[in-house]
N, C-alpha and C positions, 0 to 999 in steps of 0.2 A: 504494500500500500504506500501510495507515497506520501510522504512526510508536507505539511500542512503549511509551514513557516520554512521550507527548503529554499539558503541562500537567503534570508534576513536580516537583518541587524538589527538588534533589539537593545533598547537602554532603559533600564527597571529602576525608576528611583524609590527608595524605599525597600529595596529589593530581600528585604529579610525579615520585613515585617511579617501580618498574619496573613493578609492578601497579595501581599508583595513576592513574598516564598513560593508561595503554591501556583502562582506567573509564570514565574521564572522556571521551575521543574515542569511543569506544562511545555512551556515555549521551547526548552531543550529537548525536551520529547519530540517535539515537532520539528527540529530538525534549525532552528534558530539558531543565529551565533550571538550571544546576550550576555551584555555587559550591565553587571548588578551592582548596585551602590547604596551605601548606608553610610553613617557616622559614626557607626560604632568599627575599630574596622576589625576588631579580633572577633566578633561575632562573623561579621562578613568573611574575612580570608577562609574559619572553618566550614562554613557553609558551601561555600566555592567551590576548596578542596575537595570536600565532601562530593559535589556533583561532580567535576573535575575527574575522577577515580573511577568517574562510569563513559570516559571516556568522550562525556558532551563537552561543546565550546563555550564556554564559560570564562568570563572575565572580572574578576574584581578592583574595584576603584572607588577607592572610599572618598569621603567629602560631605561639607555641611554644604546640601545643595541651596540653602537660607542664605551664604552668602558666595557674592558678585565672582571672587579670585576663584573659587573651588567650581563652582559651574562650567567657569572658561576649562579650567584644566580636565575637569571629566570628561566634558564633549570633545576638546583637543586631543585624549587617548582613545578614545571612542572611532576619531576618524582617522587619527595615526595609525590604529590600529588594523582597521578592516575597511577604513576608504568611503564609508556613507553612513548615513545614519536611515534606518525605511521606519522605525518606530520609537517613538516616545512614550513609557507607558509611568505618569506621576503617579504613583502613592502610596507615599511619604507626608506623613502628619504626624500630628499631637491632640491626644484629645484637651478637656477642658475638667476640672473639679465643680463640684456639682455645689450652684452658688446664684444667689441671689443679684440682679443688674446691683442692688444697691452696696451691695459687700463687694462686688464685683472690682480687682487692684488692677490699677493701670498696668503694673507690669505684666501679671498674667495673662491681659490682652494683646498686650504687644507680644507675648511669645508666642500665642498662639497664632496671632497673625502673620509673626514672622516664618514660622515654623509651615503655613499653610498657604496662606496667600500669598507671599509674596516669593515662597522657593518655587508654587508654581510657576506663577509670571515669568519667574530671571531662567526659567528650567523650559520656557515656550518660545520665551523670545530667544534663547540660544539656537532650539531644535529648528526655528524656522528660519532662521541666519544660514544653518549649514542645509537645510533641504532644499530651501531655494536657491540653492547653487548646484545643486547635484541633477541628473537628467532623471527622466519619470521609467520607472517600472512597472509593468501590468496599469497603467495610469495612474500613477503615483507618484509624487515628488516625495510623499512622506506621511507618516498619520500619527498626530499627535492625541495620547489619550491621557485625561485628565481628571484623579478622582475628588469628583465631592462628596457628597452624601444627600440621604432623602433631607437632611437636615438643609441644604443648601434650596429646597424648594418648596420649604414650611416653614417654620420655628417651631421652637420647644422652650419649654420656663428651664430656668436655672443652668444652660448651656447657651448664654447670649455670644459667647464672644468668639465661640466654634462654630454656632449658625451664621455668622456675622464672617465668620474665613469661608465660609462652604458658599455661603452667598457670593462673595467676592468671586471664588472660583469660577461660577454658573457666568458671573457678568462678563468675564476675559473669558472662556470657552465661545459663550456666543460671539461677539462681539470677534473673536480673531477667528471663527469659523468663515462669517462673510468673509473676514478680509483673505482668508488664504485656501479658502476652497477652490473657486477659479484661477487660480495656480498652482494646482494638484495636491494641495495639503487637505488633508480632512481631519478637523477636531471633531470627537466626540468627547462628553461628558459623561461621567459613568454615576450616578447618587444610588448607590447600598441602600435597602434597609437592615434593617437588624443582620449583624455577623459575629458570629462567636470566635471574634479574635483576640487576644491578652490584652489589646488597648480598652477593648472594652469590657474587657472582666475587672479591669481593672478601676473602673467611673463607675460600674450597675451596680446597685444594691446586690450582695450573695442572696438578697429571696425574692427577687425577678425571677418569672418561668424563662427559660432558655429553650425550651422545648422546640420552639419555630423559628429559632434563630438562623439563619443558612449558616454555612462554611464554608470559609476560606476560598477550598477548591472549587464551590460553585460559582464564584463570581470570577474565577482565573477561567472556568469553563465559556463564561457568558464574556467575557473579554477577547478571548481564541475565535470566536463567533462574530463577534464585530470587526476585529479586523483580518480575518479574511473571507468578508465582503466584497466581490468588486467597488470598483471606487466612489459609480452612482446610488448604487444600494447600500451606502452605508446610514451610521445613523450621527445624529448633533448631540442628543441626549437621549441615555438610558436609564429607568428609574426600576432597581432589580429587589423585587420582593414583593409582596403584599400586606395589609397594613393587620396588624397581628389582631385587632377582633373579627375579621371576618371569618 
């Protein structure tokens, strides 16, 4: 059968997270050559190694993609490396402590922003620096995907300042979707509901039902699914789950 992502370039920010992981082992299944980055980097290199041992292409490069110097340099190894970039897949976040607007410290908001919104943006605007230079594949110059959350297309009480990044997300996904579709780029926006990954075991009350929470590998499934779409049939935004009373 052949391989899904055959001949790819893949860039996972986030790439060791709970969503981020189960990506990237997909995406080298499929035959992807994918370059994975976190901040942490002794989690990352084991990780790596780890796939690495089964003989897939795998690349580690660590980097706080939050700020401006470590963006340039990751996307700089990325294209030293294997010459193009065909995928951007963000996410990479921080959640938020569970907190009243009025308790609510400026600094916590700024990390959260930092950490969300705005390593998307410096992480968008690099990938489409270097795709818009590069020639199209299967009609692509490049696809850049970008996670928010269902939170980015609602609110919720006592997480203002995590809706307030996921929001920010949804407005640069659209907004540089016009600008760089008709130039073979295609952003999609991805908003999860409920995922039972350690960032969010670690904000939920322990006596939350988790029972209908999805995992990980489903939303790495429904990601493999979006971008290998042809390039008309993709999609802007995808909103993956249903709303847990139904």
């Amino acid at each position: 059968m052949a391989l899904k992502l055959a001949g790819k370039v893949v860039l996972v920010v986030g790439g060791t997270g709970g969503i981020g992981k189960e990506i990237v082992k997909l995406f080298v299944k499929e035959g992807a050559a994918v370059v994975v980055n976190s901040r942490n980097e002794q989690v990352l290199c084991k990780f790596v190694e780890e796939l690495g041992g089964s003989g897939w292409n795998v690349l580690a490069v660590p980097g706080d993609m939050s700020e401006e110097g470590h963006v340039r340099e990751v996307f700089q190894h990325t294209i030293s490396t294997y010459g193009r970039l065909d995928i951007l897949i963000h996410c990479a976040g921080t959640a938020q402590r569970l907190v009243s607007i009025v308790d609510l410290e400026v600094a916590e908001y700024d990390e959260v922003m930092r950490n969300n919104a705005r390593s998307v943006f410096l992480c968008a605007r690099e990938a489409a620096k270097y795709m818009l230079q590069q020639e199209p594949k299967e009609g692509f110059r490049g696809q850049i995907i970008l996670f928010s959350s269902y939170m980015g297309v609602v609110g919720s009480p006592t997480v203002s300042a995590y809706c307030a990044s996921k929001h920010a997300i949804m407005g640069l996904a659209r907004a540089i979707s016009k600008e760089l579709l008709p130039k073979g780029i295609r952003v999609t926006a991805i908003c999860p509901r409920e995922v039972d990954t350690p960032m969010r075991r670690k904000v939920v009350p322990p006596n939350v039902d988790r029972s209908r929470w999805m995992s990980p590998h489903e939303i790495a499934e429904q990601v493999l699914f979006i971008v290998t779409r042809p390039f008309w049939a993709g999609y802007e935004e995808v909103v993956i789950g249903v709303p847990q009373n139904v």
